[in-house]
C-alpha positions as CSV (number, residue, x, y, z in Angstrom):
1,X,0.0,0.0,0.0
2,X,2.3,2.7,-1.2
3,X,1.9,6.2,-0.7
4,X,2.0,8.5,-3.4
5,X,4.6,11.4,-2.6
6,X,5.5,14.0,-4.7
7,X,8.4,15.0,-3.5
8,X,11.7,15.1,-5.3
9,X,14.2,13.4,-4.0
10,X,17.4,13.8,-6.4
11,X,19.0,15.9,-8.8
12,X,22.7,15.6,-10.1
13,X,24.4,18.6,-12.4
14,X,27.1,18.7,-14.8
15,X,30.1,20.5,-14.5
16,X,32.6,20.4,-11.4
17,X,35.9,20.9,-13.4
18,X,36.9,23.7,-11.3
19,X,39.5,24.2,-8.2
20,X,38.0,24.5,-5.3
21,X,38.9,28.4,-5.1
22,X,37.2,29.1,-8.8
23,X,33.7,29.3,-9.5
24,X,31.1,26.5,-7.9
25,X,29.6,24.2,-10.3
26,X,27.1,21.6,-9.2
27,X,26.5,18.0,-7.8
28,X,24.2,15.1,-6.9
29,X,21.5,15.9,-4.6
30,X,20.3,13.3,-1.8
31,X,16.1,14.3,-1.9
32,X,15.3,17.4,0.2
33,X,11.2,18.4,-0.5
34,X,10.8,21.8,-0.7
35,X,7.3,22.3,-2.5
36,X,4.6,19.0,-1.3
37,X,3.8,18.4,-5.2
38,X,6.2,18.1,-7.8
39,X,10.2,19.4,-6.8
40,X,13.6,19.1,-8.4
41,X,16.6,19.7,-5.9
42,X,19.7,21.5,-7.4
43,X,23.3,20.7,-5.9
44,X,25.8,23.5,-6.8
45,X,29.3,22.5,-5.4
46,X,32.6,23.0,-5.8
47,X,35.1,20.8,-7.0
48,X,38.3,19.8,-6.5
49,X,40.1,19.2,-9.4
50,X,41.5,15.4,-10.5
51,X,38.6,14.7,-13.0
52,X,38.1,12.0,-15.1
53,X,36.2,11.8,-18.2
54,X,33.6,8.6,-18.7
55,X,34.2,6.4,-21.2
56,X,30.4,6.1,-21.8
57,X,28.4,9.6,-21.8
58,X,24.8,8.5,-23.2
59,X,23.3,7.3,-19.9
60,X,20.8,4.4,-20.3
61,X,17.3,4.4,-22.1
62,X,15.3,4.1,-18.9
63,X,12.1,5.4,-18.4
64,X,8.9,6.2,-16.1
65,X,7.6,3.0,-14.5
66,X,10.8,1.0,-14.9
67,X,11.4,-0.8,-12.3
68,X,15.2,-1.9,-10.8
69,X,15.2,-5.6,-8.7
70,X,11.5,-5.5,-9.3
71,X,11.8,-3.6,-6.0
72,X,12.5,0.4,-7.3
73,X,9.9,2.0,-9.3
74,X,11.4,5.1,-11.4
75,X,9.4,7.6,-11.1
76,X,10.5,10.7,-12.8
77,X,14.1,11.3,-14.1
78,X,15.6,14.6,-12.5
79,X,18.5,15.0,-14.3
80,X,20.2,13.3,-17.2
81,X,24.0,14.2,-18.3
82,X,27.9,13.0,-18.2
83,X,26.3,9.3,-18.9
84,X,24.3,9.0,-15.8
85,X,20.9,10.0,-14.5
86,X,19.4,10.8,-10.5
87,X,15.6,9.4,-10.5
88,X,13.1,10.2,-8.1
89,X,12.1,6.7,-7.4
90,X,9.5,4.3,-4.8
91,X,10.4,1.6,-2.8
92,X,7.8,-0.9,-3.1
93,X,8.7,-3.1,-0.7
94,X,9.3,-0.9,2.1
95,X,6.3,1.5,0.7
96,X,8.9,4.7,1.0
97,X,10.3,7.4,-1.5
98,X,13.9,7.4,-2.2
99,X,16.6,8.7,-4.8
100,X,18.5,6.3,-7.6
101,X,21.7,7.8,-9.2
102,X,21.8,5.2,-12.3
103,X,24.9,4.5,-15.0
104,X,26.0,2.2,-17.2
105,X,28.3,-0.7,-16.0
106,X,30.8,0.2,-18.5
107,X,31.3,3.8,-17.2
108,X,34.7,4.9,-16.6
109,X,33.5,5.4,-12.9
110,X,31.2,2.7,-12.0
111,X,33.4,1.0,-10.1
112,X,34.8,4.1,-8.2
113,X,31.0,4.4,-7.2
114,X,30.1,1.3,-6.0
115,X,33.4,1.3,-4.1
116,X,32.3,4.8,-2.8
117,X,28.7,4.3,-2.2
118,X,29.6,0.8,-0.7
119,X,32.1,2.5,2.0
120,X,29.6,5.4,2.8
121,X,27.1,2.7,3.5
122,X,29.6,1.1,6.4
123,X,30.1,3.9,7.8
124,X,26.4,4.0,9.3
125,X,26.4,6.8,10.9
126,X,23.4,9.6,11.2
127,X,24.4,13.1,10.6
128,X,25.0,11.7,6.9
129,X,22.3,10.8,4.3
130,X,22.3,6.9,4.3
131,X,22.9,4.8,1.4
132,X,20.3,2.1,1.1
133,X,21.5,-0.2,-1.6
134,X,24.6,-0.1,-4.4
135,X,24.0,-2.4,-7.2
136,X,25.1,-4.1,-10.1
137,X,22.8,-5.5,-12.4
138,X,21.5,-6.0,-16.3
139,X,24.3,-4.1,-17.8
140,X,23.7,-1.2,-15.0
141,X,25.2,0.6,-11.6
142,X,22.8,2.1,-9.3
143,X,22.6,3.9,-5.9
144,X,20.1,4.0,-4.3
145,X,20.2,6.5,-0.9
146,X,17.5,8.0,1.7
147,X,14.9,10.6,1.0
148,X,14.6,13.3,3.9
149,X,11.0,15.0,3.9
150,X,11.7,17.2,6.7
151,X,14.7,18.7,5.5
152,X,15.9,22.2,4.1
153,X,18.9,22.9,2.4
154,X,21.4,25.4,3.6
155,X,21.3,27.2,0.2
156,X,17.3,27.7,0.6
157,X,18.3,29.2,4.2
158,X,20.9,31.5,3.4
159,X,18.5,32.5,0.5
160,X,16.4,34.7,3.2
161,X,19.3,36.2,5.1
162,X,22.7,34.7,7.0
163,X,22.0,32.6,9.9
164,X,22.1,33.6,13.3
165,X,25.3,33.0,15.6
166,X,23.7,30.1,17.3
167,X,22.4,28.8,14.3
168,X,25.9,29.0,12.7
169,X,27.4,27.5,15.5
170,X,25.5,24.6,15.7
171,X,26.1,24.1,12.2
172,X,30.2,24.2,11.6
173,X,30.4,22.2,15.1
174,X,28.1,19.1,13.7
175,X,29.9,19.2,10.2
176,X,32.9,19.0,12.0
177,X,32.6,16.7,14.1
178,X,30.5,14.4,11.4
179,X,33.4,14.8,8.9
180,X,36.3,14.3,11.5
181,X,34.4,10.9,12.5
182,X,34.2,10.2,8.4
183,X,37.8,10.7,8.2
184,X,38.7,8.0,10.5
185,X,37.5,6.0,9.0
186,X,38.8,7.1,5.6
187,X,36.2,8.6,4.0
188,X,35.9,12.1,2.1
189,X,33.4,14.2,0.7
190,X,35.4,16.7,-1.6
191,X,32.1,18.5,-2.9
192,X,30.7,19.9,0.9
193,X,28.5,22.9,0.0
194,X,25.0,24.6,1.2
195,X,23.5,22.4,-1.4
196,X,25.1,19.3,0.0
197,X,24.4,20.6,3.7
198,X,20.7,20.3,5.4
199,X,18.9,21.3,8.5
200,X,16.2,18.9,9.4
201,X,12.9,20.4,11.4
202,X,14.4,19.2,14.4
203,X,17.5,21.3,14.3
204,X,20.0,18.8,13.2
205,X,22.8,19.1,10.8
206,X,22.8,16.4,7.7
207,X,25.4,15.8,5.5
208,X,24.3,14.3,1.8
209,X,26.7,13.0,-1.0
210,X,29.7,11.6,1.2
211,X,32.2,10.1,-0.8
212,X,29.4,9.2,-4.1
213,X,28.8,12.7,-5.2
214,X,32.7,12.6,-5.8
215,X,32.6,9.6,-7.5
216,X,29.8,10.4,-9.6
217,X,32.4,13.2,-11.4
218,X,35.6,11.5,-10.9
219,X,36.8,14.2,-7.9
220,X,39.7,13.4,-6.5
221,X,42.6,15.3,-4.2
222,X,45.8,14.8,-3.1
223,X,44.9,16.5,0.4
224,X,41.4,15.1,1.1
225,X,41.2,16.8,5.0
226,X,42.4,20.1,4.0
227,X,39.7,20.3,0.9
228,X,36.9,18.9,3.6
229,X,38.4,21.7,5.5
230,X,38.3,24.9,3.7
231,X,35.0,23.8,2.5
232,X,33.5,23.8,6.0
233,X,34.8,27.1,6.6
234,X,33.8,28.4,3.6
235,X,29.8,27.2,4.6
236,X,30.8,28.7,8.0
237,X,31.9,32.1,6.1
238,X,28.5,31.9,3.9
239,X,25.8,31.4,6.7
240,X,27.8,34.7,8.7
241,X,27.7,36.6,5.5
242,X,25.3,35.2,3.3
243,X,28.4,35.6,0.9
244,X,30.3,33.1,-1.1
245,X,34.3,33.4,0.0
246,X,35.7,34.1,-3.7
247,X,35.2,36.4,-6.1
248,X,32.7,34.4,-8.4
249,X,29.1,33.8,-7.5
250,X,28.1,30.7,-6.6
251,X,25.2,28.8,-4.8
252,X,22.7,31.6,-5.3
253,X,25.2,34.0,-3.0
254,X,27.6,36.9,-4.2
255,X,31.0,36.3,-4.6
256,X,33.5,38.7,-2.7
257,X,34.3,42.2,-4.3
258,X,37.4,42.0,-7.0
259,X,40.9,42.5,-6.0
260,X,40.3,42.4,-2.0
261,X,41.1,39.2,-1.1
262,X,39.5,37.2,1.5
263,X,38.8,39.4,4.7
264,X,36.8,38.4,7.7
265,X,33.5,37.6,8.1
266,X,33.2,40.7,10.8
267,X,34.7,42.8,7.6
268,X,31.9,42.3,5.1
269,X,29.0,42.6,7.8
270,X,28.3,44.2,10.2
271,X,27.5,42.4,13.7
272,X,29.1,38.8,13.1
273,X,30.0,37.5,16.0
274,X,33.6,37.6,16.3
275,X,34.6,34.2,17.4
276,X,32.8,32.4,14.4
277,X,34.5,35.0,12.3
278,X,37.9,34.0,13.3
279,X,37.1,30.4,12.8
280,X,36.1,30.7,9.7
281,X,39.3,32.6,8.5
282,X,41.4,29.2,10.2
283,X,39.4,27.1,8.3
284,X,39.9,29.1,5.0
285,X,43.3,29.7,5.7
286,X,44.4,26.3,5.6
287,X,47.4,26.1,3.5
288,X,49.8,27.1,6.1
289,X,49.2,30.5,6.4
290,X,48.5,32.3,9.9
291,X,44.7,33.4,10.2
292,X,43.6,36.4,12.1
293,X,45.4,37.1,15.3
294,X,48.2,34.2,16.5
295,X,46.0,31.8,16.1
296,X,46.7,28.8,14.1
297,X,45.0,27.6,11.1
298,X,42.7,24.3,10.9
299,X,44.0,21.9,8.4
300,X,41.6,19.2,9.3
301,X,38.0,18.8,10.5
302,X,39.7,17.2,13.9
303,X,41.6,20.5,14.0
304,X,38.2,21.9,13.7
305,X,36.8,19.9,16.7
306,X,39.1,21.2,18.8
307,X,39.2,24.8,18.2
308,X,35.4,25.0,18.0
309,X,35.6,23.1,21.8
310,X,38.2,25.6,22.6
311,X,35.5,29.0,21.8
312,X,33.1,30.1,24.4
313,X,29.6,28.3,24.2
314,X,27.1,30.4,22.0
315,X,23.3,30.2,23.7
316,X,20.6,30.7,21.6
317,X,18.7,33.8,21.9
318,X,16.1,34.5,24.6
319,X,12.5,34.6,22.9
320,X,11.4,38.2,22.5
321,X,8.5,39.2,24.9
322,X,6.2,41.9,24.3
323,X,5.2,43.6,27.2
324,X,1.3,44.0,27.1
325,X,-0.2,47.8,26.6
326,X,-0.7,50.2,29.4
327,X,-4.0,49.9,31.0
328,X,-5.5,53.5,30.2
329,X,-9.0,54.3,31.8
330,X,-11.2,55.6,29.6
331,X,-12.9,59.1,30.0
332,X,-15.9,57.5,31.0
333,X,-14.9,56.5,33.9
334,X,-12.9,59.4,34.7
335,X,-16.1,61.2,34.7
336,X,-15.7,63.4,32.5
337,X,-18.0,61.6,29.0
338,X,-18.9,64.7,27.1
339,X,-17.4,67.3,29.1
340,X,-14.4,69.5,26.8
341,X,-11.2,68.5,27.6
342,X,-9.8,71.1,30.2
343,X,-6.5,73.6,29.1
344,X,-3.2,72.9,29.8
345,X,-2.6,74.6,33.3
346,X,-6.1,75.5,34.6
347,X,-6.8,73.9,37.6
348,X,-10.3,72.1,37.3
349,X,-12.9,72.1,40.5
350,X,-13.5,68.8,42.0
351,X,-17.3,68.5,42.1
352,X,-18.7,67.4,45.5
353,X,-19.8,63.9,45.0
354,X,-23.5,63.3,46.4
355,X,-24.9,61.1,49.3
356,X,-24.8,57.4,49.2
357,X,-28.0,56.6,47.0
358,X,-28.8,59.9,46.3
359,X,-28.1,60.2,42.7
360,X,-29.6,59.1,39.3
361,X,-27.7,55.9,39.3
362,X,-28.3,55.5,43.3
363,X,-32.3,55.9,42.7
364,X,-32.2,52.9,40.1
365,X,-30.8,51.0,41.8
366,X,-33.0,51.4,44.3
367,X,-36.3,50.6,42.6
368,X,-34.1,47.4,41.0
369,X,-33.4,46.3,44.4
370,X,-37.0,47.2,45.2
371,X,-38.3,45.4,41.6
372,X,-36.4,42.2,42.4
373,X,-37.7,41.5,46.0
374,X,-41.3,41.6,45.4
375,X,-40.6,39.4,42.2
376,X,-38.7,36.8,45.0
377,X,-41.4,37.0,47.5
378,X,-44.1,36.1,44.5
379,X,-41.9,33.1,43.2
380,X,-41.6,31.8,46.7
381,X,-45.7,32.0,47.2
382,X,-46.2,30.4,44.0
383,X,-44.0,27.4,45.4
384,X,-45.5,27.1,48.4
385,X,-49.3,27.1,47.0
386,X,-47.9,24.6,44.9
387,X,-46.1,22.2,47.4
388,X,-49.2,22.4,49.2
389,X,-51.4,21.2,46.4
390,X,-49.0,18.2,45.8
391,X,-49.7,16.9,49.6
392,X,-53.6,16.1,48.1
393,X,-51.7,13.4,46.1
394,X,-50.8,9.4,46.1
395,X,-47.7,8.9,47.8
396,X,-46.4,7.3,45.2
397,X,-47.9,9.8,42.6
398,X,-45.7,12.3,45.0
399,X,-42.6,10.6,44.6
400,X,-42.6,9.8,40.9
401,X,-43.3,13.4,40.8
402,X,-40.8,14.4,42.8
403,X,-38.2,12.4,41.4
404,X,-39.1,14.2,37.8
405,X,-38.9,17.4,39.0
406,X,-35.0,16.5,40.9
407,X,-34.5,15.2,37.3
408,X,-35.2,18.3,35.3
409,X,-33.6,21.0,37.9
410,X,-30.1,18.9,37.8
411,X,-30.2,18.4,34.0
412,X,-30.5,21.5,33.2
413,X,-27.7,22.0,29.8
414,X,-24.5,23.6,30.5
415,X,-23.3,26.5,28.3
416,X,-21.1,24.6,24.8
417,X,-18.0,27.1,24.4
418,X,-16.1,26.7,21.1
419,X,-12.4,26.5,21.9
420,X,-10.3,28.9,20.0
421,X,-7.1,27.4,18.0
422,X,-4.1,28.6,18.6
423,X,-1.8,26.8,16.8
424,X,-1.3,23.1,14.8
425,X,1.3,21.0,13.4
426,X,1.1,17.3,11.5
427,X,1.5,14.6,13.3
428,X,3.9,11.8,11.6
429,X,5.6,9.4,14.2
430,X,7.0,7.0,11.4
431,X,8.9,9.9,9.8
432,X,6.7,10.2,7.0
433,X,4.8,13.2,6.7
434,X,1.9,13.9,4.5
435,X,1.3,18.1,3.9
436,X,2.6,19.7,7.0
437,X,2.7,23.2,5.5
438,X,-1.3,23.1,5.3
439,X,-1.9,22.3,8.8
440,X,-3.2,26.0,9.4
441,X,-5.8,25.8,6.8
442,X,-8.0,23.3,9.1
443,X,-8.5,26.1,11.4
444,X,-8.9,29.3,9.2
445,X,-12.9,29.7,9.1
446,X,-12.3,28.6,5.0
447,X,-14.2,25.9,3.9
448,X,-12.4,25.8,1.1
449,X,-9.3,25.2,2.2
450,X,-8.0,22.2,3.8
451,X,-5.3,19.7,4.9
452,X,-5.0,16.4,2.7
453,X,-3.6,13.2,3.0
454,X,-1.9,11.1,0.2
455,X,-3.4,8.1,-1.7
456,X,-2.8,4.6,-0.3
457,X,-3.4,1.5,-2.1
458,X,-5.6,-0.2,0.4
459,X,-8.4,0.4,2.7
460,X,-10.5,1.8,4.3
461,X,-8.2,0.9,7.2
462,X,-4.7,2.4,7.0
463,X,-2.9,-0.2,9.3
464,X,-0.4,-2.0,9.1
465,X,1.5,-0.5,6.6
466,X,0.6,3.4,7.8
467,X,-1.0,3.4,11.7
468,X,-2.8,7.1,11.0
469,X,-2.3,10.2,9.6
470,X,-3.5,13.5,11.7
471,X,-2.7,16.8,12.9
472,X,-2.1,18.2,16.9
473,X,-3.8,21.6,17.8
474,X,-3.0,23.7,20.9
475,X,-5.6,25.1,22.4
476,X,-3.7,28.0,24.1
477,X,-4.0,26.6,27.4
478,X,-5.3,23.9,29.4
479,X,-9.2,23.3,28.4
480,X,-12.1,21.1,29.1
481,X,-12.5,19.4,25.8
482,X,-16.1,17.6,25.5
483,X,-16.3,17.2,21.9
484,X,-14.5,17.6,18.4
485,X,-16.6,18.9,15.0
486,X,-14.0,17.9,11.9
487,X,-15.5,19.1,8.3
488,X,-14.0,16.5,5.6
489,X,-13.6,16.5,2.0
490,X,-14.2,13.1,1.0
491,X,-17.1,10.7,1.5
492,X,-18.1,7.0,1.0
493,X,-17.0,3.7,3.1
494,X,-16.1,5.8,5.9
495,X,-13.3,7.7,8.2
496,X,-12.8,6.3,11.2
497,X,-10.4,9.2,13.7
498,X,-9.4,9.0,17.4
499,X,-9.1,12.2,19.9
500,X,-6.0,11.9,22.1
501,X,-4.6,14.4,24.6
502,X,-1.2,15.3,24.2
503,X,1.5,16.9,26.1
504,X,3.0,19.0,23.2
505,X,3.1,19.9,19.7
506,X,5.8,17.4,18.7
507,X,5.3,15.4,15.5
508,X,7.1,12.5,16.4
509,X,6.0,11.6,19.9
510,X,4.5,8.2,20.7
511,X,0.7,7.5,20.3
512,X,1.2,5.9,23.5
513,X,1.9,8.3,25.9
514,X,-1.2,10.2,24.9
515,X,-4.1,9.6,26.3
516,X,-7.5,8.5,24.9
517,X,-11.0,11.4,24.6
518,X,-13.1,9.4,22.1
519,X,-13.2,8.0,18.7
520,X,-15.8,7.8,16.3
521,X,-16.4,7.0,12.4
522,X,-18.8,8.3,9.9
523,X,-19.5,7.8,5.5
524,X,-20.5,11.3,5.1
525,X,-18.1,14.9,5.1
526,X,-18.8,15.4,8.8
527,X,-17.5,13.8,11.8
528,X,-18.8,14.0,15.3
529,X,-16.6,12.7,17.7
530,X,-17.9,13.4,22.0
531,X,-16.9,12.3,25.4
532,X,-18.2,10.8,27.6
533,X,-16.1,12.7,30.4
534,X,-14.5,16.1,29.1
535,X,-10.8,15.6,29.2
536,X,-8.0,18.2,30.6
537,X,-5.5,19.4,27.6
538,X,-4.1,22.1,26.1
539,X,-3.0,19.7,22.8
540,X,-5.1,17.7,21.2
541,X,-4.8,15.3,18.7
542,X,-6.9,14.3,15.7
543,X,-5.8,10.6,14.6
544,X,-7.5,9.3,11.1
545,X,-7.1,5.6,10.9
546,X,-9.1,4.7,8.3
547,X,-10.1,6.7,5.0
548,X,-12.7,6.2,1.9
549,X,-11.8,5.5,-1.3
550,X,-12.0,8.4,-3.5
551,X,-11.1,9.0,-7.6
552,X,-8.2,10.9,-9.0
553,X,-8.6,14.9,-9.1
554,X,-6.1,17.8,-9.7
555,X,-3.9,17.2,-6.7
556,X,-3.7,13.6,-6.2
557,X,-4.5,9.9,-8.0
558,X,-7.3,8.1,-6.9
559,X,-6.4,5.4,-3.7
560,X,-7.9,5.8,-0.1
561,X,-7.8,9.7,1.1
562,X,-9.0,12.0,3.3
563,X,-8.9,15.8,3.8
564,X,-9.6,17.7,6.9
565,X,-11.3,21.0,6.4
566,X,-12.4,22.5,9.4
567,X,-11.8,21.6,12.8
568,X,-14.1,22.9,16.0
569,X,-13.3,21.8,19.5
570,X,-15.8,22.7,22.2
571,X,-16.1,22.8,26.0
């Protein structure tokens, strides 16, 4: 039961002939999604000389639908050039996207990347994209590596503005110390750049292409650490500058002016923070030259390690708060509604206020006071005229009586209050996220809009091969939740959906530590889900477990679907 994503996962571009201090050309990409519907990922990079030329250039006649190991369905080719081509692809087996770089076994390198992509696949470890599978078979090389849904390229971040210092500090010191530990155990990358560097949504530091994307374009060096190096601190020097560290352009950032030189990061703009500045100049600096000050330069990412350890630890920002408004009492209640405003310096007569219950307002309340007493004193003779009427009655006439009337007094309906929405975010344990961008539009008193699953192959049920698919709200603050109105977009066989409490708005928490509301199931476009017991939470989930089949329309195929919306919670 596969889902349908969208999402591109790989893109691999020519070029790459030039030194590491001339202009970046590009390289393999390792599946970032950036827009939920159709994407294409470019890798600009820089090289580092020692290029070889294929033997074989015309890649292989492949095409939509093919599949490799009757296991890896091609989806849509990305790119196509220097006699191989990156795929967007689906594992069918394990029902998940993922990128295929593909080439012909007679290609000058296909050995050079099945040694690489085989050695990166050892090395196991998690701040690095994982290879999943390097293959030879039919005449063809492929590798196949992991597709990252929640990730964003460090070129789409620096394309807003340069990162802040904690930001950029948490960046150089996981490169580091991910390359230094991929050193060890021989491994290079040789193209590191923001397109080959991503920031997950939980504020870790990836690392795609090691060792393959060199491969891929025959990049070799003589000095493997001090390339890995300079390029780390030429990332660090982008993400303080939101400039490239040469004179060309590269990576959608502008190159430094001609004929200066490199200068520091604290040169070019204003308010870097000076410690990452002068790192960045050690790791640039890296050919035995002294960087800024006495300090040494960094000729390895182990260097790196120990430098970064050496700097003051960078906190991240407090949040900003913004004090609340002044509380300003209105002229009303100063007294003075439709009197003119007095002049500057004249000194205004206090007026004598009058008696206790002597004025307008003391008089009404008066007769209020007055108006509400007789009413009492009427209601009460009325009850007691009617108690004694009762007495005239059976005694068990009286009781069954009285018992009706206990009954109606005590049920009397408490006041529904709609819960106001303060915030949402999708909910995706397994890593596998459906649209979390349109998580807002469940809540955003549009009908129109909504939140939207993909298409699976089977159901109504969703289990085993996806548990649910859902979104957490927060409420603001700790409510009585009673019941949960969800507007859908699909009908037919039906939706069933749990409420759960939760204790945050993490995506990736487990179902069970949250606690149970209600469930419910319907076939129409509206479900009704109510408690027996309201429940205490500030976050609430909504959990969709099973979903009706529905045909193809402009944003997705046909399969079993569901879209959310609008969401109500009441009280």
């Amino acid at each position: 039961m596969a889902e349908r994503s969208t999402a591109a996962v790989d893109v691999a571009d020519n070029s790459g002939d030039e030194p590491l201090t001339a202009q970046a050309d590009q390289s393999t990409a390792d599946g970032v999604a950036k827009n939920r519907e159709r994407d294409t990922d470019s890798d600009e990079a820089q090289g580092s000389g020692g290029i070889e030329h294929p033997g074989r250039t015309s890649p292989p006649e492949l095409h939509s639908g093919h599949k490799l190991a009757r296991r890896y369905r091609l989806e849509e080719c990305v790119t196509r050039l220097d006699g191989f081509s990156s795929w967007r692809a689906v594992d069918e087996k394990l029902r998940r996207a993922v990128g295929v770089h593909i080439l012909p076994a007679d290609h000058a390198r296909a050995r050079s990347v099945l040694a690489a992509a085989r050695s990166a696949a050892l090395l196991g470890d998690p701040r690095f994209v994982q290879v999943l599978d390097a293959v030879e078979e039919n005449d063809l090389v492929y590798v196949v590596h992991e597709w990252l849904p929640d990730a964003t390229e460090l070129t789409t971040l620096l394309a807003s503005g340069p990162l802040e210092p904690h930001d950029a500090y948490q960046m150089v010191s996981q490169l580091s110390s991910a390359m230094a530990a991929a050193h060890r155990e021989g491994l290079a990358h040789l193209r590191l750049n923001p397109s080959a560097v991503l920031r997950t949504s939980t504020g870790q530091w990836r690392i795609r292409g090691l060792a393959v994307n060199a491969a891929l374009r025959g990049i070799t060096s003589e000095t493997p650490q001090r390339t890995d190096t300079e390029a780390i601190g030429a990332l660090l020097y982008a993400a303080l500058t939101q400039r490239w560290p040469y004179e060309n352009d590269a990576h959608g950032l502008s190159g430094l002016p001609k004929d200066v030189g490199l200068i520091a990061p604290d040169q070019v703009r204003a308010g870097v923070h000076r410690g990452l500045s002068e790192l960045a100049m050690r790791a640039l600096a890296n050919d035995g030259a002294t960087a800024s000050r006495h300090e040494a330069a960094c000729t390895t990412p182990e260097e790196l390690v120990k430098a970064i350890g050496e700097m003051p630890r960078i906190r991240p920002p407090e949040p900003a708060f913004t004090a609340p408004p002044e509380y300003q009492r209105t002229t009303y209640q100063q007294g003075t509604y439709g009197r003119p405003a007095p002049h500057p310096g004249a000194t205004q007569p206090v007026p004598t206020p009058p008696p206790p219950l002597q004025s307008r307002t003391g008089r009404a309340l008066k007769w209020a006071v007055s108006a509400l007493l007789i009413a009492a004193l009427g209601l009460g003779s009325w009850q007691l005229a009617d108690a004694l009427m009762e007495q005239d009655k059976s005694d068990d006439t009286n009781k069954t009586q009285t018992t009706d009337d206990g009954d109606k007094s005590s049920s009397s309906p408490k006041p529904v209050t709609t819960l106001k929405i303060q915030g949402a975010a999708e909910y995706y344990p397994d890593g596998s996220a459906q649209h979390p961008g349109d998580a807002k539009l469940t809540y955003d008193n549009d009908s129109s809009t909504y939140w939207r699953s993909k298409s699976f192959n089977g159901g109504p049920v969703l289990a085993p091969y996806k548990q649910g698919v859902g979104i957490v709200y927060d409420l603001g603050s700790e409510q009585s939740l009673s019941s949960a109105s969800i507007g859908l977009l699909y009908g037919g066989n039906y939706t069933a959906a749990t409420l759960y409490a939760a204790d945050s708005l993490s995506s990736s928490a487990s179902l069970s530590s949250m606690k149970k509301i209600a469930d419910a199931k319907t076939t129409g476009k509206e479900l009704q889900i109510s408690a027996k017991t309201a429940a205490k939470t500030r976050y609430v989930l909504v959990w969709i477990t099973a979903a009706p089949y529905s045909g193809s329309d402009d944003y997705s195929g046909a399969g079993y679907k569901q879209a959310i919306t609008d969401v109500k919670f009441t009280g």
